[in-house]
C-alpha positions in Angstrom: 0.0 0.0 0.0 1.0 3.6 -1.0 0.9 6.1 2.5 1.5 9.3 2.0 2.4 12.2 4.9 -1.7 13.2 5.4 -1.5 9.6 6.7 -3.6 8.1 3.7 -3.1 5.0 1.8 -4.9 3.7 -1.6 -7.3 1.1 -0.4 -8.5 3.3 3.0 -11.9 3.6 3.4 -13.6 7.0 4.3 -16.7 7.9 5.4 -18.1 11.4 3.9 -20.2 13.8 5.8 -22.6 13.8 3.2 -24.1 10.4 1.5 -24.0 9.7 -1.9 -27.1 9.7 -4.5 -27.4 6.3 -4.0 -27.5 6.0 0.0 -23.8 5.4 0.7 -21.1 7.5 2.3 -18.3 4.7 2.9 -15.7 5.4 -0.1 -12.7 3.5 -1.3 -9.3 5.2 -1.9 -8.0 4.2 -5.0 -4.9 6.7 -6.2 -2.8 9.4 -4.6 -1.5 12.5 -5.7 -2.5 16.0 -5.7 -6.2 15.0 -6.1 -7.2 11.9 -4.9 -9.6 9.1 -6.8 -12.3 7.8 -5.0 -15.0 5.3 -5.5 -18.0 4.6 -3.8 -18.6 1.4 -2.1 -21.9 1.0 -2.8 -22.6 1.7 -6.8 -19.0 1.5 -7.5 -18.9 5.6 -9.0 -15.5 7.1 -9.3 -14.9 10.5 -8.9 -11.8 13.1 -8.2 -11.7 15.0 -5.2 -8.8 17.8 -5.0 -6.9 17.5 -1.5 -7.7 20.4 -0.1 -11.4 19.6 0.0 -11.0 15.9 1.1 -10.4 17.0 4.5 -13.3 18.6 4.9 -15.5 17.1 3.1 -14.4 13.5 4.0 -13.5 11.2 7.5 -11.1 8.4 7.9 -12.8 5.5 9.8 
């Protein structure tokens, strides 16, 4: 696994403060770098989130 110095790694789960259309708000971690991809756990979506909103947006469980 890939850790970085925010203390995330591809294949950490987050939860996000807000669900997702479909009901879920537990997310996969699925590459690093100066935004980070994500996909939900539930309906399998991917999307980009830049780093600086992850933090606020997102929680590490």
């Amino acid at each position: 696994m890939l850790s970085d110095k925010d203390g995330l790694s591809e294949g950490m789960i987050l939860k996000s403060r807000v669900p997702h259309v479909c009901g879920s708000n537990l997310w996969t971690i699925i590459y690093l770098g100066s935004d980070i991809v994500l996909r939900c756990n539930n309906c399998s979506t991917v999307v980009m989130v830049p780093r600086k909103k992850l933090f606020r947006k997102f929680r590490k469980i």
